[in-house]
mmCIF file as Biopython writes it, N, C-alpha, C and O atoms, coordinates in Angstrom:
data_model
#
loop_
_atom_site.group_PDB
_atom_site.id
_atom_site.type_symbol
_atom_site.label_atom_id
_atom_site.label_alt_id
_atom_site.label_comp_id
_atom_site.label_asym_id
_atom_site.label_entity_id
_atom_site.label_seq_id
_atom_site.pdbx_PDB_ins_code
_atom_site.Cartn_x
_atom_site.Cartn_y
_atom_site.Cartn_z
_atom_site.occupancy
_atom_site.B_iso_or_equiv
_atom_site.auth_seq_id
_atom_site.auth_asym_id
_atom_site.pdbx_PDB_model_num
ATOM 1   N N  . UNK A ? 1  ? 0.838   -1.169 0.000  1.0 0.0 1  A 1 
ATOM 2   C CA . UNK A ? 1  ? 0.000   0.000  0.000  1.0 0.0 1  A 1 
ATOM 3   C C  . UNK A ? 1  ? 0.895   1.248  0.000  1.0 0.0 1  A 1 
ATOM 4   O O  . UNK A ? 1  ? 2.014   1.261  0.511  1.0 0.0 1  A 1 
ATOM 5   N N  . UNK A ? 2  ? 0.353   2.234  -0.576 1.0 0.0 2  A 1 
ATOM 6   C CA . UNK A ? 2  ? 1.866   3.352  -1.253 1.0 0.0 2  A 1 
ATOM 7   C C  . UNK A ? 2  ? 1.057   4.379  0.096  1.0 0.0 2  A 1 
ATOM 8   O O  . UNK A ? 2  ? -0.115  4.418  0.471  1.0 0.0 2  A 1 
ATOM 9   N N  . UNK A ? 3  ? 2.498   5.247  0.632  1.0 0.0 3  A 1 
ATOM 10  C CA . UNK A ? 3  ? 2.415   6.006  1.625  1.0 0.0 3  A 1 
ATOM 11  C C  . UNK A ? 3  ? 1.664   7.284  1.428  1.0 0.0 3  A 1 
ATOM 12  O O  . UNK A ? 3  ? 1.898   7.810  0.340  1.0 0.0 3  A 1 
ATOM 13  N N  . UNK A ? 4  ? 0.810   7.927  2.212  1.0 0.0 4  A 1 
ATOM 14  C CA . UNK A ? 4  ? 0.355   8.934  2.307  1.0 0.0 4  A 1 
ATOM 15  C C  . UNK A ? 4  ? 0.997   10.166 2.022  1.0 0.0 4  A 1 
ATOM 16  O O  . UNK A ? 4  ? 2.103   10.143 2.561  1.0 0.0 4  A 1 
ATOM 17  N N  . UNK A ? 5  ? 0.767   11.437 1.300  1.0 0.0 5  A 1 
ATOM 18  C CA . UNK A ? 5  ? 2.047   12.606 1.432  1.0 0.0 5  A 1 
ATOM 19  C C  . UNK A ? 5  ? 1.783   12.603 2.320  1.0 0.0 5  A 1 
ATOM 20  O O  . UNK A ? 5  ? 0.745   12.131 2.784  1.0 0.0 5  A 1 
ATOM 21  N N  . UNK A ? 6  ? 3.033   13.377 3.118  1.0 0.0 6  A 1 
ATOM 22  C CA . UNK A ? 6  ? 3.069   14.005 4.206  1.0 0.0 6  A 1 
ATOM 23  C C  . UNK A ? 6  ? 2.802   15.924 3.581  1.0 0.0 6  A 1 
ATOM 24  O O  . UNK A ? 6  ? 3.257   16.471 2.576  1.0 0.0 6  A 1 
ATOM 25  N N  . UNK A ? 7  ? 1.686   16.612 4.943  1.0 0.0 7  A 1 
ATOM 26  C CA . UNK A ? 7  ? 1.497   17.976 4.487  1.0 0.0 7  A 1 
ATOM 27  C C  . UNK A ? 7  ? 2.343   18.503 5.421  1.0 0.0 7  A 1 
ATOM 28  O O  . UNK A ? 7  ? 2.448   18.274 6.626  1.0 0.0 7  A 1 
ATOM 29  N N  . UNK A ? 8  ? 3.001   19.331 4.604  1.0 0.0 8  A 1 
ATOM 30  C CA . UNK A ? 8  ? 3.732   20.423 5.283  1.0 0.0 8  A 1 
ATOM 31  C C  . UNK A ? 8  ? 2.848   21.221 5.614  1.0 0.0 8  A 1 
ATOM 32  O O  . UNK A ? 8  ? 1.847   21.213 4.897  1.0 0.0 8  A 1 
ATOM 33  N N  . UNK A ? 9  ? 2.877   22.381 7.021  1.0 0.0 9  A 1 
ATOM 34  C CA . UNK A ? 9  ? 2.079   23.902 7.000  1.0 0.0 9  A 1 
ATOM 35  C C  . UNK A ? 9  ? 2.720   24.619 6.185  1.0 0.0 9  A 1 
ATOM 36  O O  . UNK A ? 9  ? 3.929   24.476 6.005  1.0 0.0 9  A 1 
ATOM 37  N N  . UNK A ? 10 ? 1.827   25.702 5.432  1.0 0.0 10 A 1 
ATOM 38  C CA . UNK A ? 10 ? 2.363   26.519 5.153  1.0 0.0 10 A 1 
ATOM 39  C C  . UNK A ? 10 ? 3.258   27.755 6.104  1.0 0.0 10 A 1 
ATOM 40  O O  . UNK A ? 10 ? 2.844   28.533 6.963  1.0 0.0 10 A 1 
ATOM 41  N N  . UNK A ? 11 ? 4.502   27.566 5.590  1.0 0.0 11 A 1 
ATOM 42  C CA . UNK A ? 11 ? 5.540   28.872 5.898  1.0 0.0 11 A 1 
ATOM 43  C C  . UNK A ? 11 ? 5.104   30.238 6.072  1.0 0.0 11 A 1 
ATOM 44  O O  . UNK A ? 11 ? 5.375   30.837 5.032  1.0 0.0 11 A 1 
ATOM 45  N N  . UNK A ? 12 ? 4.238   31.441 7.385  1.0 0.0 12 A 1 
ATOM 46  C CA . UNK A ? 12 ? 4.227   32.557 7.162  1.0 0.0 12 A 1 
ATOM 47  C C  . UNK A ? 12 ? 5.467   33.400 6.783  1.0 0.0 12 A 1 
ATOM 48  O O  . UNK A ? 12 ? 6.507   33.303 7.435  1.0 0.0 12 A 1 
ATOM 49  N N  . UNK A ? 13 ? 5.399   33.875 6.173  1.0 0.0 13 A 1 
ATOM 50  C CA . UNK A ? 13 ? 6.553   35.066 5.873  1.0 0.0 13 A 1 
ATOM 51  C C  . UNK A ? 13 ? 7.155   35.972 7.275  1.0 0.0 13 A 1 
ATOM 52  O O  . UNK A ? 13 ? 6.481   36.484 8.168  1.0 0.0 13 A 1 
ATOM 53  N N  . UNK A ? 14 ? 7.938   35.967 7.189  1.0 0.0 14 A 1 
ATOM 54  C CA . UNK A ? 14 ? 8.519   37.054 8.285  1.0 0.0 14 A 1 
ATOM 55  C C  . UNK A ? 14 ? 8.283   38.679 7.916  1.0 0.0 14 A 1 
ATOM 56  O O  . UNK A ? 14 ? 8.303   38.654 6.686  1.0 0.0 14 A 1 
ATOM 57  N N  . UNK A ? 15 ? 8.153   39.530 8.159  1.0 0.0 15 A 1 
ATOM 58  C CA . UNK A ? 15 ? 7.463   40.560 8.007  1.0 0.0 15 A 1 
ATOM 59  C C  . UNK A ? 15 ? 8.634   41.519 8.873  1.0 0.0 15 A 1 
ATOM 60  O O  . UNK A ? 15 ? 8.832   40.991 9.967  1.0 0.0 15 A 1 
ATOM 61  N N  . UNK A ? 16 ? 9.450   42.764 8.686  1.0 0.0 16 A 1 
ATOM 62  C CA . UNK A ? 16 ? 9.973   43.713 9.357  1.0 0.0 16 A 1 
ATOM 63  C C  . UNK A ? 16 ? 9.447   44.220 10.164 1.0 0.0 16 A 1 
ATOM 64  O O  . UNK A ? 16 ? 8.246   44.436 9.999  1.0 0.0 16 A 1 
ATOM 65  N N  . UNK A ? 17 ? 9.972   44.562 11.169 1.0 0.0 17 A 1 
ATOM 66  C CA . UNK A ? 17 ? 9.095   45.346 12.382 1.0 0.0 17 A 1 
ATOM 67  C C  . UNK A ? 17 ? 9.352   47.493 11.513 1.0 0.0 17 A 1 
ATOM 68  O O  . UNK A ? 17 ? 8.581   48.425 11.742 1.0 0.0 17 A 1 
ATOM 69  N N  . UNK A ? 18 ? 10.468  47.548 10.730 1.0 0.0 18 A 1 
ATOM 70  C CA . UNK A ? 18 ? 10.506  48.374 10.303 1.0 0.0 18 A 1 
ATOM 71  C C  . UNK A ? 18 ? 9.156   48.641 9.080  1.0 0.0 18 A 1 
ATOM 72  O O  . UNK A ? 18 ? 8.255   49.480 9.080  1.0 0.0 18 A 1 
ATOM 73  N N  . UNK A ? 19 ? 9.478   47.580 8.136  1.0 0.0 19 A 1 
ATOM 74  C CA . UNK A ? 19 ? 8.165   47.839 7.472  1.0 0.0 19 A 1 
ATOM 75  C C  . UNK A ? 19 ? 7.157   47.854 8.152  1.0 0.0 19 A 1 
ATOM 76  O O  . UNK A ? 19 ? 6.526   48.708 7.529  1.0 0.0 19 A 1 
ATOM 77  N N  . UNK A ? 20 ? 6.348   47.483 9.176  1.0 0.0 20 A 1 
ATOM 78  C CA . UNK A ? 20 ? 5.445   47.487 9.950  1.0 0.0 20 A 1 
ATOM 79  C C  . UNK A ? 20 ? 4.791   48.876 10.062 1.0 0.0 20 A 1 
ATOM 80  O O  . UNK A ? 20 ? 3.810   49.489 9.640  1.0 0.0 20 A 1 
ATOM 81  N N  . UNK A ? 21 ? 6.219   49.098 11.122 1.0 0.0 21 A 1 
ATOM 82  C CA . UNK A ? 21 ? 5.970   50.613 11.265 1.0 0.0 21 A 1 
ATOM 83  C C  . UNK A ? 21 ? 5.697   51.837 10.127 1.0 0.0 21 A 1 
ATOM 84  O O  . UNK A ? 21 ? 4.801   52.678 10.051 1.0 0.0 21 A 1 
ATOM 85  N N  . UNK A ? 22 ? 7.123   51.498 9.101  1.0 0.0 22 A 1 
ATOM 86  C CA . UNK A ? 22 ? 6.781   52.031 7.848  1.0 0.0 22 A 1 
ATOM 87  C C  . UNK A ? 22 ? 4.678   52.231 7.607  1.0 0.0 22 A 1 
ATOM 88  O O  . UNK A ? 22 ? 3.969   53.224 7.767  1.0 0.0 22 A 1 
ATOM 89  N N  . UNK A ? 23 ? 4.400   51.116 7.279  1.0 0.0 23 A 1 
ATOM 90  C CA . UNK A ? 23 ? 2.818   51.058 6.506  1.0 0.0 23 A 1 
ATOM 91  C C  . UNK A ? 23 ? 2.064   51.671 7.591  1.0 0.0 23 A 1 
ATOM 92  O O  . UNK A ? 23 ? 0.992   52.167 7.243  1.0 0.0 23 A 1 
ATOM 93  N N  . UNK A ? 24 ? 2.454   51.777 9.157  1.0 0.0 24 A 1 
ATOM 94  C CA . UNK A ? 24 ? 1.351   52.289 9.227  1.0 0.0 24 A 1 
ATOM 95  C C  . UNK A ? 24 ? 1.510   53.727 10.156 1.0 0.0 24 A 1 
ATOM 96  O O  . UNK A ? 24 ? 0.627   54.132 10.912 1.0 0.0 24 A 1 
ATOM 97  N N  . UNK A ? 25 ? 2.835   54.410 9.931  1.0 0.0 25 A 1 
ATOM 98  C CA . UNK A ? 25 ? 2.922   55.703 9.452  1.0 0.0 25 A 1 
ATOM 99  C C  . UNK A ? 25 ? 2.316   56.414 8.583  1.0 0.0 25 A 1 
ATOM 100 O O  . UNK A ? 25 ? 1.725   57.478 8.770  1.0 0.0 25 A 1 
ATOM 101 N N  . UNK A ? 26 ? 2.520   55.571 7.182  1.0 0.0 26 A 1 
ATOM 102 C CA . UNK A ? 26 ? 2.111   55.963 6.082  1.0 0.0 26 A 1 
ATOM 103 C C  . UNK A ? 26 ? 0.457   55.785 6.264  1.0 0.0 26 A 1 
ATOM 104 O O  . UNK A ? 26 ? -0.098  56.814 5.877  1.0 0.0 26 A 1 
ATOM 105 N N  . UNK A ? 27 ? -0.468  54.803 6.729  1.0 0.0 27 A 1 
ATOM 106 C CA . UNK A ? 27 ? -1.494  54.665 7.080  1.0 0.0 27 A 1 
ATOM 107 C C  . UNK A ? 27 ? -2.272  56.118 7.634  1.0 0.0 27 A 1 
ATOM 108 O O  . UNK A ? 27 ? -3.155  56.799 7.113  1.0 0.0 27 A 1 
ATOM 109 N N  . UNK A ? 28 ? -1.538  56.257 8.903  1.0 0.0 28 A 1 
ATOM 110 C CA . UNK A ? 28 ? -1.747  57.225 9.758  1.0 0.0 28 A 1 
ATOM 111 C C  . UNK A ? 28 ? -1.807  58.793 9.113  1.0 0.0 28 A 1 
ATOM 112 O O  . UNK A ? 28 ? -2.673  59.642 9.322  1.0 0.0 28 A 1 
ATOM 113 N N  . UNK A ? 29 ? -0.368  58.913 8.097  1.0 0.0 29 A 1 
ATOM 114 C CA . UNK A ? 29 ? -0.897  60.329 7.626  1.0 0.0 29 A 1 
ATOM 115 C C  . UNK A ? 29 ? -2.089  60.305 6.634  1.0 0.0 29 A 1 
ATOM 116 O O  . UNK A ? 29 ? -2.863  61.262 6.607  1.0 0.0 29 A 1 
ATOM 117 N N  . UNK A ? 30 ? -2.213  59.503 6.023  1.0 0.0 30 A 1 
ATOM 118 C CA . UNK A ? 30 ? -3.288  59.459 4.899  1.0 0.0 30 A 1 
ATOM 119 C C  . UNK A ? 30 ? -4.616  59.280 5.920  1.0 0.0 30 A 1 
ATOM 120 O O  . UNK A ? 30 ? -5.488  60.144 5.837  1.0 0.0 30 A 1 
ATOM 121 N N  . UNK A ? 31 ? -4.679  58.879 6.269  1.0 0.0 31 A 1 
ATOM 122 C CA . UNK A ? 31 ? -6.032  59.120 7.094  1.0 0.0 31 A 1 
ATOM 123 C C  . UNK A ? 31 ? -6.222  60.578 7.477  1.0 0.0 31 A 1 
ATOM 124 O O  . UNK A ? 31 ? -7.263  61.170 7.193  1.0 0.0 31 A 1 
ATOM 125 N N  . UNK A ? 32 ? -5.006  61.277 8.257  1.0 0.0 32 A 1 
ATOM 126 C CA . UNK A ? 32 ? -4.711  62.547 8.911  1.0 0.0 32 A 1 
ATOM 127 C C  . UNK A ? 32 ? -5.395  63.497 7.591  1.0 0.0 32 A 1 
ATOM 128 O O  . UNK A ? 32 ? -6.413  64.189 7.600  1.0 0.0 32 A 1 
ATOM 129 N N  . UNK A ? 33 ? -4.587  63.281 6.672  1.0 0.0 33 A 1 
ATOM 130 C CA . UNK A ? 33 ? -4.999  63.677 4.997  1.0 0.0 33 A 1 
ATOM 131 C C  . UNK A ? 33 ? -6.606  63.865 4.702  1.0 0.0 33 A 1 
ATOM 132 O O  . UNK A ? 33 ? -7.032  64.957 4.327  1.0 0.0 33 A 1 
ATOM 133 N N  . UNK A ? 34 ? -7.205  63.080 4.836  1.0 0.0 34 A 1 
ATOM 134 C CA . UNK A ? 34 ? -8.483  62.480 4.330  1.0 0.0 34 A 1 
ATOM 135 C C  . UNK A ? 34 ? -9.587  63.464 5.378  1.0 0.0 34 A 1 
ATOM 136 O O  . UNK A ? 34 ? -10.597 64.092 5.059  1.0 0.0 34 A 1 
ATOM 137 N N  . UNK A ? 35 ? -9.021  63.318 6.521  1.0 0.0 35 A 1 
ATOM 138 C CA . UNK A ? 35 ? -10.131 63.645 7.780  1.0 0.0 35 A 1 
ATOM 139 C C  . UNK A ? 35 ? -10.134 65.435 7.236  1.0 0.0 35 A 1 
ATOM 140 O O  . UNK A ? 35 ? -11.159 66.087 7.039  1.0 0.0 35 A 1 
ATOM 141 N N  . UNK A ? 36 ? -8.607  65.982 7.068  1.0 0.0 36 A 1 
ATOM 142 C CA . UNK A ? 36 ? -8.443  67.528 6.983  1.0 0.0 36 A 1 
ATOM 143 C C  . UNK A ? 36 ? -8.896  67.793 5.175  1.0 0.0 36 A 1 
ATOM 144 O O  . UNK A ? 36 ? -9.027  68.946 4.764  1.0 0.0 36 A 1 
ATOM 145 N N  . UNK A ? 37 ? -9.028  66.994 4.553  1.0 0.0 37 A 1 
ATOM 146 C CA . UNK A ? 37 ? -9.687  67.221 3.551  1.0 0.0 37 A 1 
ATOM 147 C C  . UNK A ? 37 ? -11.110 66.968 3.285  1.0 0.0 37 A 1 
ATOM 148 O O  . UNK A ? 37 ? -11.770 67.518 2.403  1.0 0.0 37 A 1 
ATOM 149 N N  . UNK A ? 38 ? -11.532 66.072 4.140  1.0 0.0 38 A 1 
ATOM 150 C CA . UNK A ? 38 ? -12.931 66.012 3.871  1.0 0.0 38 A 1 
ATOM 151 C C  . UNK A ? 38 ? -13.939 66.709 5.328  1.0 0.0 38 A 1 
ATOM 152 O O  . UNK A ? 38 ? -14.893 67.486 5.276  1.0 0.0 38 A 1 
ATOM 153 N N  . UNK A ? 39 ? -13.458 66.246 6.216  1.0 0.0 39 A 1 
ATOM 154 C CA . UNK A ? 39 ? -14.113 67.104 7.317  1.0 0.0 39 A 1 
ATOM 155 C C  . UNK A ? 39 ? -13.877 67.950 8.331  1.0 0.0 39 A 1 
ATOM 156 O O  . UNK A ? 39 ? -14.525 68.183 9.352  1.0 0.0 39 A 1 
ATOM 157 N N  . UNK A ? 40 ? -12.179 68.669 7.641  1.0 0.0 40 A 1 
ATOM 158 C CA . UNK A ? 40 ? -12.073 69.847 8.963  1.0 0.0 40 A 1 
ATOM 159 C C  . UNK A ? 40 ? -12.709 70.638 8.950  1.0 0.0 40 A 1 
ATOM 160 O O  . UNK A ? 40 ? -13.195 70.867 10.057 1.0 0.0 40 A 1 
ATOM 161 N N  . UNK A ? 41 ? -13.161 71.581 7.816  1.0 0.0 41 A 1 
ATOM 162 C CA . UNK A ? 41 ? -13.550 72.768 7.865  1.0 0.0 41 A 1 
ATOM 163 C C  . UNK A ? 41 ? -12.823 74.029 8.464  1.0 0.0 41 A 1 
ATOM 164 O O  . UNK A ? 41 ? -13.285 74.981 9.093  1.0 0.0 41 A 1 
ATOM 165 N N  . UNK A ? 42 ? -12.010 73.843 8.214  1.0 0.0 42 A 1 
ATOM 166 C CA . UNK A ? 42 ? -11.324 74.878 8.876  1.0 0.0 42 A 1 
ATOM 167 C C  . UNK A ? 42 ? -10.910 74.788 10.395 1.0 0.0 42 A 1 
ATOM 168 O O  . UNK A ? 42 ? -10.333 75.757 10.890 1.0 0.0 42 A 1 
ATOM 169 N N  . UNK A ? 43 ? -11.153 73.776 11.087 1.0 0.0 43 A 1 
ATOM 170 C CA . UNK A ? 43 ? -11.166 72.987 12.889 1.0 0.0 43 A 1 
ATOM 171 C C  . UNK A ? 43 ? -9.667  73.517 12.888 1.0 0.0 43 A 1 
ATOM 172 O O  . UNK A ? 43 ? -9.273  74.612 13.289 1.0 0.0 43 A 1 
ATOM 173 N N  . UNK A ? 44 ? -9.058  72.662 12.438 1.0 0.0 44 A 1 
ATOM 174 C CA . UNK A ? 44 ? -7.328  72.241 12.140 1.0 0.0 44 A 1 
ATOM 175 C C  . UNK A ? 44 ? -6.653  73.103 11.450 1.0 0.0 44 A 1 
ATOM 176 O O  . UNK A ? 44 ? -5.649  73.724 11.799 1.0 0.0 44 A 1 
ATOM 177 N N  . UNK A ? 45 ? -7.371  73.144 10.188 1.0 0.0 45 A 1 
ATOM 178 C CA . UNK A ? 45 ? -6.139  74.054 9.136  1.0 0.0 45 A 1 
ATOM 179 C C  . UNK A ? 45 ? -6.430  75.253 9.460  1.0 0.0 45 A 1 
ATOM 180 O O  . UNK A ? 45 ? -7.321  75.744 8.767  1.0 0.0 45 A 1 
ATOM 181 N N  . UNK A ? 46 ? -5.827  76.180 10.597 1.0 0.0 46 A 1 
ATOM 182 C CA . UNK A ? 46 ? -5.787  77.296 10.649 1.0 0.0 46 A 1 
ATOM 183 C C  . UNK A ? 46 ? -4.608  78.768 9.625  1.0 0.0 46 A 1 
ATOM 184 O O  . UNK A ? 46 ? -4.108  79.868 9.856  1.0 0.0 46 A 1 
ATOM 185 N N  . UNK A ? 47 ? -4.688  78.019 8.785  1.0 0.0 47 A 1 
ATOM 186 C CA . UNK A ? 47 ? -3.463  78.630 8.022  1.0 0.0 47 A 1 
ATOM 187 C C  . UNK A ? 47 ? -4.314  79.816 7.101  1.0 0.0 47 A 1 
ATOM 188 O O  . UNK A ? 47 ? -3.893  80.041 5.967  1.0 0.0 47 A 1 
ATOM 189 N N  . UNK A ? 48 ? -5.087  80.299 7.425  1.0 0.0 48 A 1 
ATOM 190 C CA . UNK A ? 48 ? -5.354  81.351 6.318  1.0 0.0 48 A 1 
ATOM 191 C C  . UNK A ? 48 ? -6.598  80.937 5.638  1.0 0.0 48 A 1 
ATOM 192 O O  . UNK A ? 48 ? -7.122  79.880 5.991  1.0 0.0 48 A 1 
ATOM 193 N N  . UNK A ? 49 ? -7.347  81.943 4.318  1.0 0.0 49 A 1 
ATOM 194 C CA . UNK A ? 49 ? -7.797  81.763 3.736  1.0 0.0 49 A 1 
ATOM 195 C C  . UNK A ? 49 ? -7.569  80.436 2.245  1.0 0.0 49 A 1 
ATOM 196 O O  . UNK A ? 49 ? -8.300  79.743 1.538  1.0 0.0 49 A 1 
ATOM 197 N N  . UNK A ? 50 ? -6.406  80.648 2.383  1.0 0.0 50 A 1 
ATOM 198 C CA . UNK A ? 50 ? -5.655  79.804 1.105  1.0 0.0 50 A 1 
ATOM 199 C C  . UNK A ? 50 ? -5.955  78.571 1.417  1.0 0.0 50 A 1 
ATOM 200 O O  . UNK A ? 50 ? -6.545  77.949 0.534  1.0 0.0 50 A 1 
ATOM 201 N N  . UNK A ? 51 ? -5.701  77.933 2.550  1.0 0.0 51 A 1 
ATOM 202 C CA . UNK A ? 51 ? -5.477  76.060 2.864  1.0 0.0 51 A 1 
ATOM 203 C C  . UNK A ? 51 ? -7.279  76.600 3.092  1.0 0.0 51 A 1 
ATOM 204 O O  . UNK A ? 51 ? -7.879  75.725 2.469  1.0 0.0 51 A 1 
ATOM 205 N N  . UNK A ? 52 ? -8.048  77.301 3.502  1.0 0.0 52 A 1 
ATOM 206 C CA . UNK A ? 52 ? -9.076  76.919 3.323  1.0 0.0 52 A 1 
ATOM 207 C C  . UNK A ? 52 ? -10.027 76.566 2.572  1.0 0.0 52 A 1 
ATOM 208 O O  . UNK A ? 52 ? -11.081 75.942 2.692  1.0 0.0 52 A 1 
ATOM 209 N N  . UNK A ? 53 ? -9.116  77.394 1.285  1.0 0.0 53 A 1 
ATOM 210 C CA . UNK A ? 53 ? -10.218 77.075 -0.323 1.0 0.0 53 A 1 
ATOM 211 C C  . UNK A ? 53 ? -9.612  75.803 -0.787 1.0 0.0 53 A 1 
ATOM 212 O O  . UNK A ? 53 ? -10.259 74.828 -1.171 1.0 0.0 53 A 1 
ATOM 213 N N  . UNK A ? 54 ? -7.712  75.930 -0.692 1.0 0.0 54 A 1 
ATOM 214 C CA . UNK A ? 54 ? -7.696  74.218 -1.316 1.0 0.0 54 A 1 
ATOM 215 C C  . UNK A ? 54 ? -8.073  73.213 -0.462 1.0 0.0 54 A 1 
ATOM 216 O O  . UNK A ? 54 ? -7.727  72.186 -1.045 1.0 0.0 54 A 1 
ATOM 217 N N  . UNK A ? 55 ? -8.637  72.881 0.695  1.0 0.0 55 A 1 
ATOM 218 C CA . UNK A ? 55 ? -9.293  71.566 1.076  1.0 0.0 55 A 1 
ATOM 219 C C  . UNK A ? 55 ? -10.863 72.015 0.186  1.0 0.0 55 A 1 
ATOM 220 O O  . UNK A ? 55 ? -11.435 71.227 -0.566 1.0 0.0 55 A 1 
ATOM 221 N N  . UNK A ? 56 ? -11.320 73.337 0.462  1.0 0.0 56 A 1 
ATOM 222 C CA . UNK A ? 56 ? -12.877 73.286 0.134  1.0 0.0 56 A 1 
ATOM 223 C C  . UNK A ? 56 ? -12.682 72.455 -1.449 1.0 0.0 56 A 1 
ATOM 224 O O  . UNK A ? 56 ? -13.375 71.458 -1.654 1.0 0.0 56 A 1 
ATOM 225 N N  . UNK A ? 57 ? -11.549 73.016 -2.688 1.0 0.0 57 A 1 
ATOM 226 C CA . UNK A ? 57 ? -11.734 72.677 -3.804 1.0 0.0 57 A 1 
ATOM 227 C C  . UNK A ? 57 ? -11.303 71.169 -4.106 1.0 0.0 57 A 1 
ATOM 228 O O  . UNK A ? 57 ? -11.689 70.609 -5.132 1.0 0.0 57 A 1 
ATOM 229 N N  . UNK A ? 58 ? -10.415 70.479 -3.084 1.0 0.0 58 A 1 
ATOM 230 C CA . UNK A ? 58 ? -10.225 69.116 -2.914 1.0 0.0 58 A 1 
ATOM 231 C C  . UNK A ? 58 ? -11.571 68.380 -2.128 1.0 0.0 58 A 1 
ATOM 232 O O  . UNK A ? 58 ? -11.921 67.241 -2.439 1.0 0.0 58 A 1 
ATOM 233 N N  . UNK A ? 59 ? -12.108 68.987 -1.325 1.0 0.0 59 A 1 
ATOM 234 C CA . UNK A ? 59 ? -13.683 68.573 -1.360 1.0 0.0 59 A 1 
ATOM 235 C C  . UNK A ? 59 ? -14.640 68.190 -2.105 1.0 0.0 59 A 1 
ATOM 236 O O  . UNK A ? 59 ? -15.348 67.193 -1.959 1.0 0.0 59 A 1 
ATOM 237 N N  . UNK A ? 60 ? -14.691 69.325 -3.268 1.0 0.0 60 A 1 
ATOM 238 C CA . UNK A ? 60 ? -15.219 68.936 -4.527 1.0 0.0 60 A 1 
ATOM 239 C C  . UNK A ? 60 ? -14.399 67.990 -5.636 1.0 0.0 60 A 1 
ATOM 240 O O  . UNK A ? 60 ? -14.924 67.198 -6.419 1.0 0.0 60 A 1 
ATOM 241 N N  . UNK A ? 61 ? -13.185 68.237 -5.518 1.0 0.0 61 A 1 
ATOM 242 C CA . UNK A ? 61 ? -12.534 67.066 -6.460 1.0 0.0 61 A 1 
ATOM 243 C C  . UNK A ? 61 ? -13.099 65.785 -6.055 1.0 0.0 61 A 1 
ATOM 244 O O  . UNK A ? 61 ? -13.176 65.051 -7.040 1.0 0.0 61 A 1 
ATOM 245 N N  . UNK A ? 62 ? -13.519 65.238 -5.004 1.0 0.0 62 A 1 
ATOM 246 C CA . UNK A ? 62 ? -13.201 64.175 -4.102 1.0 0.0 62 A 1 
ATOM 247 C C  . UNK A ? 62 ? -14.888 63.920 -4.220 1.0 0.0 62 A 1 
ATOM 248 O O  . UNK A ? 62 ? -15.296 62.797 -3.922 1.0 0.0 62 A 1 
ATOM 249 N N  . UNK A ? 63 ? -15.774 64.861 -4.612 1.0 0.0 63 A 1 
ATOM 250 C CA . UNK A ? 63 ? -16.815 64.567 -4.092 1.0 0.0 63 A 1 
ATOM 251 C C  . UNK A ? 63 ? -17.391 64.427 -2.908 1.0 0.0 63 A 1 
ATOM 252 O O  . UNK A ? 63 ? -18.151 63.482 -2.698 1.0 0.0 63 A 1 
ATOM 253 N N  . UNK A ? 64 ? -17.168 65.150 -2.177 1.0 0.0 64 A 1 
ATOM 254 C CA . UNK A ? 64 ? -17.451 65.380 -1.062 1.0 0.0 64 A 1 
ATOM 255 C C  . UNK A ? 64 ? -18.171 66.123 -0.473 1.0 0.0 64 A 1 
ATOM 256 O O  . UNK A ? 64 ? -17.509 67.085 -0.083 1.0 0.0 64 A 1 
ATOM 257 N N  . UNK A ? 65 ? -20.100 66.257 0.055  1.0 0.0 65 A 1 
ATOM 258 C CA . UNK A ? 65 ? -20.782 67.382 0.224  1.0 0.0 65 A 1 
ATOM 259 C C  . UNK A ? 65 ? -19.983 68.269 1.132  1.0 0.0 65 A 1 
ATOM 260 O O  . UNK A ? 65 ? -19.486 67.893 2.193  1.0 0.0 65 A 1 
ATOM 261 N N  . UNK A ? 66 ? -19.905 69.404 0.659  1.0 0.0 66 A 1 
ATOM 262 C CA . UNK A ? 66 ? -19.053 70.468 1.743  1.0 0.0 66 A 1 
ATOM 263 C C  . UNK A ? 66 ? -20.244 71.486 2.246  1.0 0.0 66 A 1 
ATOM 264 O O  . UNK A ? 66 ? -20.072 72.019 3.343  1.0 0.0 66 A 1 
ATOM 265 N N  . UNK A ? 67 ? -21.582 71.822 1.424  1.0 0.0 67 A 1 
ATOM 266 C CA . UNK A ? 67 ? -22.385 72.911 1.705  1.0 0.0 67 A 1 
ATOM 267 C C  . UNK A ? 67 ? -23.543 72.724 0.886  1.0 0.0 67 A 1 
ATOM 268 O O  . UNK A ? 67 ? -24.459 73.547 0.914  1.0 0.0 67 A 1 
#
């Protein structure tokens, strides 16, 4: 009678604790991004009239009800 395979588990990958951190830096500002473009309103970006029209006009790029 012919032998059974034997199953190996599959091998997880080892993963960097640097890349880790990397992705979710990068995670973190893009969210940061997203929130001050779609719903600060001006809360956060206190910089003037200027950062206030380009989130309002990245609002509308984005589709985003602003008003």
């Amino acid at each position: 009678m012919p032998k059974a395979p034997t199953v190996r588990p599959l091998a997880i990958p080892a993963i960097s604790t640097r890349l880790l951190l990397t992705a979710a830096g990068v995670t973190l500002l893009l969210l940061a991004l997203a929130y001050l473009v779609a719903f600060d309103q001006g809360a956060l970006s206190r910089s003037g009239m200027y950062m206030h029209e380009l989130m309002h006009d990245g609002r509308h790029l984005l589709g985003v009800p602003c008003h």
